[in-house]
C-alpha positions, 0 to 999 in steps of 0.5 A: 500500500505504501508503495503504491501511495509513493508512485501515485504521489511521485506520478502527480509530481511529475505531472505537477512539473509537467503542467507548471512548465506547459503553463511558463511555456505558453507565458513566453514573450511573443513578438508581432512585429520586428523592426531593424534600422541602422541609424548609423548611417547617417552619421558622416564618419561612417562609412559601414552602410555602403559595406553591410547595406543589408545589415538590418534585413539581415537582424532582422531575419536572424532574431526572427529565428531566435524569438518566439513570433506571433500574428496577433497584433495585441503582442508586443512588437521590438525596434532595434537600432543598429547605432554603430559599426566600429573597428576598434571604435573607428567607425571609418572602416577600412577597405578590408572591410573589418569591424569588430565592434556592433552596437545598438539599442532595443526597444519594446513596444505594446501591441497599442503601439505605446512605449513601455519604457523597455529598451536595453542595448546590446553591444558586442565586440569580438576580442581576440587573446588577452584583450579586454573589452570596454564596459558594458561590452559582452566578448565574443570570441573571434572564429574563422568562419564567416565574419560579419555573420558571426556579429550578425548571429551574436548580436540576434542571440544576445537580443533573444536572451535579454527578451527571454528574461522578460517578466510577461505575468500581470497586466505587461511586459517588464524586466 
């Protein structure tokens, strides 16, 4: 009798866990709508929108396959602002066409189209050996593969985690 009192409790727990993480699942933030611009290229030291013109179509596409999408207009909706393309904070690339410093700005809107206030940046700068980033950079170590896709894909990745942590319970979205 015992025994059959531990499984049926350790059935409903597992059932309990089951349910609970069914319920955080249908609790994650869905995005309607993503919009990328690259702000950066009005600046007149730049020279990174003639290099990378279809970096915004490009974050746009990789945080797309990186968050959770939703037809319902009522969900909330992000704007990212690519705000500089950098080498080493020289935003003149040279024609080898090098970077190593993506930086922009996140924004979270309702489905109403009112700012919610949540807005967080994402700054990525790949290093190489024993070279430290700036504050409030995030390191992402170099690869030999395909250099500006690397950037594109951390950068989409880091706006996928700062979007997972969101609070989605109650009457909004907060951090």
């Amino acid at each position: 009798m015992f025994d059959s009192v531990k499984k049926l409790t350790l059935a409903a727990g597992v059932s309990l866990i089951a349910l609970t993480a069914a319920a955080s699942a249908q609790e994650a933030l869905k995005i309607s709508k993503i919009d990328v611009e690259a702000s950066y290229s009005a600046a007149q030291d730049s020279n990174a929108a003639s290099f990378y013109p279809d970096i915004a179509i490009d974050l746009r596409t990789a945080i797309a396959e990186r968050v959770p999408t939703s037809d319902d207009a009522g969900d909330p909706t992000i704007s990212v602002d690519v705000r500089k393309i950098s080498l080493d904070g020289a935003t003149m690339l040279p024609e080898t066409q090098e970077f190593n410093e993506l930086e922009g700005v996140v924004s979270i809107e309702s489905g109403t189209g009112d700012i919610g206030g949540l807005a967080f940046p994402v700054n990525i700068k790949a290093v190489s050996g024993d070279m430290a980033a700036p504050e409030g950079y995030i390191v992402m170590p170099p690869s030999d593969g395909d250099f500006y896709v690397a950037m594109v894909n951390f950068f989409a990745d880091r706006v996928a985690e700062e979007l997972a942590g969101m609070n989605t319970s109650g009457d909004g979205v907060s951090k």
